[in-house]
C-alpha positions in Angstrom: 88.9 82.2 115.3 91.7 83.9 113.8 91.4 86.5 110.8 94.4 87.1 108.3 92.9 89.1 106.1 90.9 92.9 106.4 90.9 96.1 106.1 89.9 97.7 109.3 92.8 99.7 109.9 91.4 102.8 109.7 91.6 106.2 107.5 94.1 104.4 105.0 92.8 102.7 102.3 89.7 101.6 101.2 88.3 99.9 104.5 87.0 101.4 107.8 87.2 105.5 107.5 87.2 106.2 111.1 88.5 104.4 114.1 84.8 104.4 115.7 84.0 102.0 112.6 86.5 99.7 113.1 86.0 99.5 116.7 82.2 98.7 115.6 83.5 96.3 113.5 85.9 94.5 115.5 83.0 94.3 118.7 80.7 92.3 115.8 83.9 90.3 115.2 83.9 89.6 118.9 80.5 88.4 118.6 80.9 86.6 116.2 84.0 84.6 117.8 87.0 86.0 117.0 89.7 86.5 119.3 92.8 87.8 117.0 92.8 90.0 114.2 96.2 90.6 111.6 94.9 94.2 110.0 96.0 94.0 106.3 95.5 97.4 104.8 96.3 97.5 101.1 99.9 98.4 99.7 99.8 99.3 96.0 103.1 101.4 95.3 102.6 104.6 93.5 98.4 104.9 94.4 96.7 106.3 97.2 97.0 103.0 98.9 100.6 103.4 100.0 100.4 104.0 103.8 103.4 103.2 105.6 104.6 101.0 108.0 105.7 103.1 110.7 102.3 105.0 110.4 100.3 102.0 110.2 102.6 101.0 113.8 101.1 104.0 115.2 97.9 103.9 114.5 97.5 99.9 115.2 98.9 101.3 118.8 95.8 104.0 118.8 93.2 101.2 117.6 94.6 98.5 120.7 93.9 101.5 123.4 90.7 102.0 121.6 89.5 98.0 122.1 90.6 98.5 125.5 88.8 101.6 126.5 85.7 99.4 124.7 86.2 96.4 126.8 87.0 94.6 123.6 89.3 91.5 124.0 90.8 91.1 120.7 94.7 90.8 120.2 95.9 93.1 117.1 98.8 92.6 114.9 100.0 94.4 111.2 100.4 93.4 108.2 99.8 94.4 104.7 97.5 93.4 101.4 100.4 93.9 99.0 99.7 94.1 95.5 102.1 92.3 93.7 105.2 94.0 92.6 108.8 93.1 91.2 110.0 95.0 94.1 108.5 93.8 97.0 111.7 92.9 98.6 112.8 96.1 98.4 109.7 97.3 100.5 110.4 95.1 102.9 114.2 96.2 103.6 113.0 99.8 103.2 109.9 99.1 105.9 107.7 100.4 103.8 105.3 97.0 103.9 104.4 94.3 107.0 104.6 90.9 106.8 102.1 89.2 108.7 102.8 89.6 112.0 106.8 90.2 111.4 107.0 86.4 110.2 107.7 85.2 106.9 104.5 85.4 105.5 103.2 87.9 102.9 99.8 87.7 102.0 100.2 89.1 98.5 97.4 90.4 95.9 97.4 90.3 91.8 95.3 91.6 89.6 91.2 90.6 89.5 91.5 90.4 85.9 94.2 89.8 83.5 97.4 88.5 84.6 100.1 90.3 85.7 103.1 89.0 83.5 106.0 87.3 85.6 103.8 86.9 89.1 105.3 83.0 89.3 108.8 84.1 88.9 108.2 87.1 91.8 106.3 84.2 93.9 109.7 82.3 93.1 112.0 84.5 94.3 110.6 85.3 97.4 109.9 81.7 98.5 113.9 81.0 97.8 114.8 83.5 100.1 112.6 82.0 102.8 109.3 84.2 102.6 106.3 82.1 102.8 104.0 83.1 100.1 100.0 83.8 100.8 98.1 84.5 97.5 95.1 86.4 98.5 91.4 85.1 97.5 92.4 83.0 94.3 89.5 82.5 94.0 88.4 85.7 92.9 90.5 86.1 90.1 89.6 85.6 86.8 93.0 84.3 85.8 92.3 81.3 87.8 88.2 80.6 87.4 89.5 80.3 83.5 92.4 78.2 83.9 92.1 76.3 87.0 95.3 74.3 86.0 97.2 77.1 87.2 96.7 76.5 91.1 98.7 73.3 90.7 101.5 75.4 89.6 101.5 77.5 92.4 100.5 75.1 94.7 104.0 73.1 93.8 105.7 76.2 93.8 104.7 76.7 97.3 102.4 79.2 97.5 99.8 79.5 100.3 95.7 80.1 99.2 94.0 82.5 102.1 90.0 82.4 100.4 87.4 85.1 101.3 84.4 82.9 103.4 81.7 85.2 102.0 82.6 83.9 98.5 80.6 80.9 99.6 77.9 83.0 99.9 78.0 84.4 96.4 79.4 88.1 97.0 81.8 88.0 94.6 79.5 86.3 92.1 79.2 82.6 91.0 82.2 81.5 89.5 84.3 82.8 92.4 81.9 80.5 94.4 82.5 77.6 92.1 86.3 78.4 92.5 86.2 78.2 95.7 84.4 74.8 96.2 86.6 73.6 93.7 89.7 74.7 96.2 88.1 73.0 99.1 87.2 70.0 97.7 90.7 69.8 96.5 92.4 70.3 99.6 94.1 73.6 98.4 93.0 75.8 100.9 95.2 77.2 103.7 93.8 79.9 105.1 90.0 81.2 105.3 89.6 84.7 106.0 86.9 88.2 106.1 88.5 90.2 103.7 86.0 92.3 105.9 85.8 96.8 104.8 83.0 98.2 107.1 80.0 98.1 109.5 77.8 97.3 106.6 78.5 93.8 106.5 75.8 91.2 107.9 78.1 89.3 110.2 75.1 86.4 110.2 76.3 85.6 106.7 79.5 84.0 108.1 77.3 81.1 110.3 76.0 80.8 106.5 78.8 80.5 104.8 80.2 78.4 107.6 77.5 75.7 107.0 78.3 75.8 102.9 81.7 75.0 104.4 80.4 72.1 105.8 79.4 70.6 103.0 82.7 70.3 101.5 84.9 69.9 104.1 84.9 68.4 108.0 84.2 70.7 110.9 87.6 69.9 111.7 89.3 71.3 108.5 87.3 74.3 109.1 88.7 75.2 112.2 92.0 74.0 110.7 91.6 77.0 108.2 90.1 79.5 110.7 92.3 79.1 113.7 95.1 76.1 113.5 96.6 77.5 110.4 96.5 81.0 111.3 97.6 80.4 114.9 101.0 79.4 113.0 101.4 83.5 111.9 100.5 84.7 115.8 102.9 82.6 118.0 
């Protein structure tokens, strides 16, 4: 499998603290059947979250040599968990910010509640100049568990869903589970990912949440949203 989404760059936001925890993490991750990992640490302009890229270059370097000293063989790439902004572009030509991988995709953020006024017109502009647009876990936000009509929007617009697999299990409560089902049963799914922090997560839960999964959808569109999809952002 192929994860998108995490935090387990370590000692920069609010993910794994040291690089022995992420190492821990990834080995579970391992386990657990995952052979490449994009490291998404949060970008929020202006907050303590503002690590940047040529830092995050070096210590992604660190980590790899790390997983190799480990006998740990996962492939590593960089990105960013960017919180949405009117001037994301400008991050990017300033190499402040990662796409996924250095393609086209941003996996971008908004807030968990209340709307951030003029998202769909940011989302806009970026797809017209040829950035492929990943919202992250929709289906966390209280924006859309109120007014589900407002996926369609965005899904005509163009924008990409990446959904957290542990909201199937009920971690981020029951209406981001409902949301969720609702998203698979609808086909609007592109991407399902860890959103993963620290060493504290039971990695069992993800067989779990893989059989709620299975409910919904086909073991084939699972691995479609754990591997085919996200193979598309690793070459």
């Amino acid at each position: 499998m192929i994860d998108i989404h995490n935090h387990l760059l370590f000692g920069i936001d609010d993910g794994s603290k040291t690089i022995e925890e992420s190492v821990d993490v990834l080995r579970n991750m391992e386990k657990c059947g995952y052979t490449d990992i994009i490291l998404t640490p949060h970008y929020i302009d202006g907050s303590k979250y503002s690590n940047k890229k040529d830092d995050n270059l070096k210590r992604l370097d660190i980590l790899k040599n790390e997983l190799k000293k480990n006998n740990i063989s996962i492939n590593l790439y960089l990105g960013n968990e960017i919180y949405i902004d009117e001037d994301i572009k400008k991050y990017l030509k300033k190499n402040y910010i990662s796409s996924l991988n250095n393609t086209k995709y941003l996996l971008i953020e908004l807030p968990m509640s209340g709307e951030f006024a003029g998202y769909q017109e940011i989302f806009k502009d970026l797809i017209m100049d040829g950035y492929k647009v990943i919202l992250a876990h929709p289906e966390r936000y209280l924006t859309f568990q109120d007014d589900y009509d407002l996926i369609y929007e965005l899904k005509d617009m163009g924008v990409l869903f990446q959904c957290n697999i542990d909201s199937l299990v009920g971690k981020y409560g029951p209406y981001a589970k409902d949301t969720l089902i609702k998203l698979l049963n609808d086909g609007h799914v592109s991407f399902l990912a860890t959103d993963i922090h620290h060493t504290k997560h039971d990695f069992d839960i993800w067989k779990t949440a893989e059989k709620i999964a299975l409910k919904y959808i086909s073991s084939e569109d699972f691995k479609v949203l754990t591997k085919t999809n996200p193979s598309q952002l690793i070459g």
